[in-house]
C-alpha positions as MATLAB code, in Angstrom:
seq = 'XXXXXXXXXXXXXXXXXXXXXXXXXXXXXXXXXXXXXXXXXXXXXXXXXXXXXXXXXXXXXXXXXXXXXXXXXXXXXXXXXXXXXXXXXXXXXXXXXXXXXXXXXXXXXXXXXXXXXXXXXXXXXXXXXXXXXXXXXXXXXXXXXXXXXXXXXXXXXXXXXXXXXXXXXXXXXXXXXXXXXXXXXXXXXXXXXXXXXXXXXXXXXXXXXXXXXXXXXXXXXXXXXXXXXXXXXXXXXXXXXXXXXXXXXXXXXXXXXXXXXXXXXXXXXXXXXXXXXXXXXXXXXXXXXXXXXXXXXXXXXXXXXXXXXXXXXXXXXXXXXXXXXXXXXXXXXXXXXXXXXXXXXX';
ca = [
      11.630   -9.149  -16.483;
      10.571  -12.933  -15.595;
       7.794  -12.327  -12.772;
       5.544  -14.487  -10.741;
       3.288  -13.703   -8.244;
       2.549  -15.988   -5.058;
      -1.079  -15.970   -4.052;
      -2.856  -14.648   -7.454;
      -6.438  -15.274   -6.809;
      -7.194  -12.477   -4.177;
      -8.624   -8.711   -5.278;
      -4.442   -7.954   -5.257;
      -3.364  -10.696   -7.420;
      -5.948   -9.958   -9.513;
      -4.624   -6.432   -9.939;
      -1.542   -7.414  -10.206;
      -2.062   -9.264  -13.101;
      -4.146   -6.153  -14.446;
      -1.625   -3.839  -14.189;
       1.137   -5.825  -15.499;
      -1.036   -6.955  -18.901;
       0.230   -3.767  -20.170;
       3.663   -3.293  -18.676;
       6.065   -3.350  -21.895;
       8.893   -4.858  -19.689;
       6.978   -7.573  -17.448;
       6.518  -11.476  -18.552;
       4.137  -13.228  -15.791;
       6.066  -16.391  -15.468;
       4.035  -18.510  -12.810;
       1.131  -17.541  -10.479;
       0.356  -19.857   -7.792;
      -2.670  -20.562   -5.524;
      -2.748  -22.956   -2.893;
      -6.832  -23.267   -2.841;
      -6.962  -23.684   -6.637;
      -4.290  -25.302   -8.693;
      -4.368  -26.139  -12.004;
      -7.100  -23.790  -12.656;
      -7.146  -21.375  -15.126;
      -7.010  -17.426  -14.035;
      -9.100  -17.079  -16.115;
     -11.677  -19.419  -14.952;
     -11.637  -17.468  -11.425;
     -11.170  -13.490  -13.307;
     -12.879  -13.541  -16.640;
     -11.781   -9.860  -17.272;
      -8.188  -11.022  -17.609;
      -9.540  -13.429  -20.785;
      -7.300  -12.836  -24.068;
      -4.198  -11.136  -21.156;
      -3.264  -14.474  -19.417;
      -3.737  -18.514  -20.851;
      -1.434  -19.253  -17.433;
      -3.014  -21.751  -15.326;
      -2.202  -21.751  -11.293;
       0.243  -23.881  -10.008;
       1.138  -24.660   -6.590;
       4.110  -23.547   -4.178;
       5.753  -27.270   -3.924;
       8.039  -25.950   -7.283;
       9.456  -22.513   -5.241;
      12.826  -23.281   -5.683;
      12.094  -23.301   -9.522;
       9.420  -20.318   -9.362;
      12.330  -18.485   -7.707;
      15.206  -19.665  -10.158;
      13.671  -18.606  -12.991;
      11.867  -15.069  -11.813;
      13.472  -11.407  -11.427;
      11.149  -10.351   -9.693;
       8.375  -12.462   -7.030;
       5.336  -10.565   -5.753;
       4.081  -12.216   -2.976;
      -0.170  -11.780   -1.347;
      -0.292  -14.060    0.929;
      -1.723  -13.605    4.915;
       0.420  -12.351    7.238;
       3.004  -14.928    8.816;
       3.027  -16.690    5.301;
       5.706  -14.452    3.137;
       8.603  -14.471    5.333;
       8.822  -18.226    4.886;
       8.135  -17.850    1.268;
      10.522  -14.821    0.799;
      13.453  -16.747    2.981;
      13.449  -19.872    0.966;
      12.831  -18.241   -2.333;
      15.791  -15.863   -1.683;
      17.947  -18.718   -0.696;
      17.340  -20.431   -3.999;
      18.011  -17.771   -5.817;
      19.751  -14.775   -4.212;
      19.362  -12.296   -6.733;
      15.453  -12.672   -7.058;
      13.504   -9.390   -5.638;
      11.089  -10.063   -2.961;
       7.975   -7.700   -2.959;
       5.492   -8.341   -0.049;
       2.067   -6.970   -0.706;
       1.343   -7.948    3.296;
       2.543   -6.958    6.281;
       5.967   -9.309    6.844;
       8.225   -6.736    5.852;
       6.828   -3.876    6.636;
       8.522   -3.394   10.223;
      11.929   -2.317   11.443;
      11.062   -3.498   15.152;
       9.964   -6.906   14.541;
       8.506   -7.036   18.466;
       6.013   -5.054   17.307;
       5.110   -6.547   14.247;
       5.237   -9.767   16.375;
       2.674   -7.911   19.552;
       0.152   -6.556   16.640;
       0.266   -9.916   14.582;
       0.542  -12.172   17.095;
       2.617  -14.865   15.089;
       6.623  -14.860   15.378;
       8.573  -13.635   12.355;
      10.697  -16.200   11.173;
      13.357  -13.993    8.472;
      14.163  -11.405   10.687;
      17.510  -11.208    9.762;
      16.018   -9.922    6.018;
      17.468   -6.649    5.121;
      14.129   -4.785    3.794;
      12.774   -2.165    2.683;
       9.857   -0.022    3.304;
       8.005    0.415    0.054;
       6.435    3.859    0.269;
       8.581    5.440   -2.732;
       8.344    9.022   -2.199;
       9.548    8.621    0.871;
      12.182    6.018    0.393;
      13.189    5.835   -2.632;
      16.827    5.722   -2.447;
      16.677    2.662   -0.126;
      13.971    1.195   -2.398;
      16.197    1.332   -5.687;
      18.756   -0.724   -3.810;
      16.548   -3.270   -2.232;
      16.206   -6.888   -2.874;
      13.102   -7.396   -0.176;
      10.644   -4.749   -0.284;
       7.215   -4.711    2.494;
       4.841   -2.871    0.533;
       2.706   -0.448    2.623;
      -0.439   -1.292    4.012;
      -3.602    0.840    2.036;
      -4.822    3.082    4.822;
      -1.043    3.823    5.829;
       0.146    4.950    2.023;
      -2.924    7.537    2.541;
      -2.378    8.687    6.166;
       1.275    8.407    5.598;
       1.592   10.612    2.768;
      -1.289   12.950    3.792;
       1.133   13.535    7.482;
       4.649   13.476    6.289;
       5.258   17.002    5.488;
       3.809   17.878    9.028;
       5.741   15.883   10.950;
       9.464   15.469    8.747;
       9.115   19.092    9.519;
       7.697   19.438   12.432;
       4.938   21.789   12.043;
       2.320   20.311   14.263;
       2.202   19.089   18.106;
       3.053   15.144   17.506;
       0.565   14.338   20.864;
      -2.465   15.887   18.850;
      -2.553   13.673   15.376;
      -6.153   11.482   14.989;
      -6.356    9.773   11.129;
     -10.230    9.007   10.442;
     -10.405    6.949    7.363;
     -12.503    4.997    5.147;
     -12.261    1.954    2.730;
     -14.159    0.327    0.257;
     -15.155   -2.495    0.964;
     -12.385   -5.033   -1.202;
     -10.423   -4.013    1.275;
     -11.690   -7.031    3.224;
     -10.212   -8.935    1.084;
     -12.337  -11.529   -1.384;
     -12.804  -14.336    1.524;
     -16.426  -15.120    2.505;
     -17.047  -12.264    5.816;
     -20.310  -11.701    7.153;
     -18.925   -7.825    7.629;
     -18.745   -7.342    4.073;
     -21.579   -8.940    3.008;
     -24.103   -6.696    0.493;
     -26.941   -6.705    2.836;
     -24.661   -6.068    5.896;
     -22.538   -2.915    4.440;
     -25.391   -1.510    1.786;
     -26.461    1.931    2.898;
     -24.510    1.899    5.805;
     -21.366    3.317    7.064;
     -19.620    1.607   10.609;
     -15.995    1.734   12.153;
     -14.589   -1.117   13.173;
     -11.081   -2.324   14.767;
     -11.224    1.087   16.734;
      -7.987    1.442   18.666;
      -7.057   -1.582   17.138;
      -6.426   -1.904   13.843;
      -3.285   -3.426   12.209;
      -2.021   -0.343   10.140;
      -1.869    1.998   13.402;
       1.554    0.608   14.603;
       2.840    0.906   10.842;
       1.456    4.742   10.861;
       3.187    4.998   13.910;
       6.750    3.927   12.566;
       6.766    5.372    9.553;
       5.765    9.017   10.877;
       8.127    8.279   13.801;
      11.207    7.812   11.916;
      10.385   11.163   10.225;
      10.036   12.633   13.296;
      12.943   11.597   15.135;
      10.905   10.731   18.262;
       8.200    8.245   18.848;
       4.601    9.161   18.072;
       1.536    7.475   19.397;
      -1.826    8.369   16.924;
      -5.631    7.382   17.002;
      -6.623    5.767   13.712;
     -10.126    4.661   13.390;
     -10.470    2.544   10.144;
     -14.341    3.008    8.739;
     -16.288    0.980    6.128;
     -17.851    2.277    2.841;
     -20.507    1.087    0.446;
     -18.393    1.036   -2.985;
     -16.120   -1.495   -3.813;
     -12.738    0.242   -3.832;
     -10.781    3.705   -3.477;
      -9.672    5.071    0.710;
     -10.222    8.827    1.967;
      -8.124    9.443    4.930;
      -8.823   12.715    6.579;
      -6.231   13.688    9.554;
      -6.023   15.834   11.844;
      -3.432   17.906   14.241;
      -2.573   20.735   16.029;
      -0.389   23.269   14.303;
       2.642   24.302   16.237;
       2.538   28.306   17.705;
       3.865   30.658   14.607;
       3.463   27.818   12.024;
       1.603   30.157    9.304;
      -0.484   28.981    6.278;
       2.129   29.668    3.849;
       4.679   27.725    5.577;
       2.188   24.474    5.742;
       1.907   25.267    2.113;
       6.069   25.022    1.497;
       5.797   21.508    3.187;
       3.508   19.946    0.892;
       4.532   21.519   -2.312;
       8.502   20.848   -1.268;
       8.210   17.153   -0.899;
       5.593   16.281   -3.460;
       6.092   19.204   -5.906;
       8.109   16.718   -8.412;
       6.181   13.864   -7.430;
       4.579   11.825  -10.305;
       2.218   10.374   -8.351;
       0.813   12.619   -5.424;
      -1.021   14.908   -7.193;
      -1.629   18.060   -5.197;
      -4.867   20.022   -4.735;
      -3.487   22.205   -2.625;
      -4.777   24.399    0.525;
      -8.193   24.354    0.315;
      -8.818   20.689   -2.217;
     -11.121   18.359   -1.206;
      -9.720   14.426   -2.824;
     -12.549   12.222   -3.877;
     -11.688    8.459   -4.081;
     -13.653    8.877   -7.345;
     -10.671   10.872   -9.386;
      -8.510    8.157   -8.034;
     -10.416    5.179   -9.179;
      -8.252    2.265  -10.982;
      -5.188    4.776  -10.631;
      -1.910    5.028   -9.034;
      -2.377    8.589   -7.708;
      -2.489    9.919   -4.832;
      -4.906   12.843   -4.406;
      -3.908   15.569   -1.328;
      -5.171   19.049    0.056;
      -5.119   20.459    3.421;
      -6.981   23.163    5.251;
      -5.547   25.251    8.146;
      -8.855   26.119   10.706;
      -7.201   29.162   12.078;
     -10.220   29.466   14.643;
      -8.850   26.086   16.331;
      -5.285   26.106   15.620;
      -5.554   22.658   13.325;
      -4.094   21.602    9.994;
      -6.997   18.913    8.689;
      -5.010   17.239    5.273;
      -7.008   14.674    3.151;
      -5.491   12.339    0.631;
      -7.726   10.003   -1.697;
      -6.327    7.145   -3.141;
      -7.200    3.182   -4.779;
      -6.236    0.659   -2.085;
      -6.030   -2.027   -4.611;
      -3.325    0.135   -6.712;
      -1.720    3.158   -4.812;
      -2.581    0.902   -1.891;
      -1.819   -2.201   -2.799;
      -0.539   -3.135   -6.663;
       0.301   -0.241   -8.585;
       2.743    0.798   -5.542;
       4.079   -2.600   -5.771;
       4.576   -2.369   -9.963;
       6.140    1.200   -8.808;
       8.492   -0.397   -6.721;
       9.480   -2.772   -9.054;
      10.321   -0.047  -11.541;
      12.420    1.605   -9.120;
      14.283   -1.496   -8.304;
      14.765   -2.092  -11.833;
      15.797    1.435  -13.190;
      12.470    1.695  -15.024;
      10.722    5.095  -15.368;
       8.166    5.305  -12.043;
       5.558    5.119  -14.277;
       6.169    2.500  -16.386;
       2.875    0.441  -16.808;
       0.888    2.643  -14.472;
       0.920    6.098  -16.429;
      -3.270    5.882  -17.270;
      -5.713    8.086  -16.458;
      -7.982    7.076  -13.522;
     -11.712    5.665  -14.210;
     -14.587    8.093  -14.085;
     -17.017    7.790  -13.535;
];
């Protein structure tokens, strides 16, 4: 597969580029960067130094970036893929579109448009949402793909079996999560600065954040009805990895064994989500540099609430390895293909 990725110089593309070194059935064709073209990637990521003698290019040749790929991955700020995705598809029609931001991640595009406050320009793209063990079927079809945000692959998978089978009272689910700090992205922020996150923990974005109205689809459409959560985003000191603890109030006569069923039923054959079962506490660390997914839950019988915790990498699980995932699913490749390494410890 011919591949090229727009927008290769952030902690993503960088992944990206990682992950796909070792993929037996990906050739990196072009990788683009509008702040530095004509520099080597290897100038900017010396760790990628005997993978990749590419140098960036810019997006003025996308008709020809699109001609000749299979496959585009795309990291670029909101309200900048949908332009890129509608011309590249209309050069070349059979090219697959995978956004790694937030363009393509909505069926109402109103609320993508409230949350993002920019208007979305493709929105007569037929896409899919790119959180595989949920929608895989749709996925392997797909020619655009909106990968999920990081905090929402962790919420969403730690909630799913709760609410597809509504075992918990939908008015009563709070997510409390936490990121590394690349989460921020590789851009010069005061907020992320060493001095300024270093022995420190803060929320920020509370009752705010961008990945709420996502969580709020996604469980939604599982739920047949709409559901409104709290998600309160927090800041770590480590570099990478997300622990998303959430909460909710089990439904009268739902019993331990039958929260149990839920998770092992939907994630029992699952590659991916690896399950600690009732009673496992994920650590980001046993996720690090991984595609897995880490869950347990705990029932507190004394208040009536199902807590379930899932660990995961944003920049893979979260962010590129779901995308190289999706790929392999929209190609017929194994799932695993190119991800299937064990995680870094410590």
């Amino acid at each position: 597969m011919k591949i090229s990725i727009i927008g290769a110089t952030g902690y993503t593309g960088a992944e990206l580029l990682r992950i796909l070194a070792s993929h037996p059935a990906a050739e990196v064709k072009y990788i683009t960067s509008e702040s530095q073209p004509g520099a080597a990637i290897t100038d900017i990521y010396p760790h990628l130094t005997r993978f990749y003698t590419q140098k960036l290019v810019n997006m003025e040749a996308l008709d020809k970036i699109a001609t000749e790929s299979d496959v585009i991955f795309i990291g670029l700020p909101h309200g900048h893929a949908m332009e890129v995705g509608r011309k590249a598809t209309a050069a070349n029609p059979k090219v697959k579109i995978i956004d790694l931001g937030a363009d393509y991640r909505f069926k109402n595009h109103d609320v993508y448009e409230q949350w993002y406050k920019v208007p979305h320009t493709h929105r007569d793209a037929t896409a899919v949402y790119g959180l595989t063990e949920l929608n895989r079927s749709q996925v392997r079809e797909a020619n655009i793909v909106g990968n999920p945000g990081c905090y929402t692959t962790a919420s969403i998978l730690a909630l799913a079996p709760l609410v597809k089978n509504k075992l918990v009272d939908l008015t009563t689910i709070i997510v409390d999560a936490k990121s590394g700090v690349s989460g921020a992205g590789r851009g010069l922020n005061l907020g992320s600065h060493f001095t300024e996150v270093f022995e420190s923990v803060k929320a920020y974005n509370v009752g705010g954040h961008r990945h709420t109205p996502e969580i709020e689809e996604v469980l939604s459409g599982l739920a047949g009805e709409e559901i409104l959560i709290n998600f309160t985003p927090h800041l770590i000191p480590m570099a990478r990895g997300i622990l998303s603890t959430c909460y909710a109030k089990l439904k009268a006569g739902v019993t331990t064994e039958t929260v149990d069923e839920a998770y092992t039923s939907l994630y029992g054959k699952e590659y991916f989500v690896r399950l600690l079962g009732r009673g496992g506490c994920p650590a980001t660390k046993n996720t690090r540099s991984s595609n897995f997914c880490d869950l347990g839950w705990h029932v507190d019988n004394r208040t009536g609430r199902v807590i379930a915790v899932a660990a995961i990498d944003n920049l893979v699980k979260g962010a590129a390895g779901q995308a190289v995932q999706n790929m392999n699913v929209m190609f017929n490749l194994e799932e695993w293909t190119g991800l299937d390494h064990a995680p870094v410890y410590p």
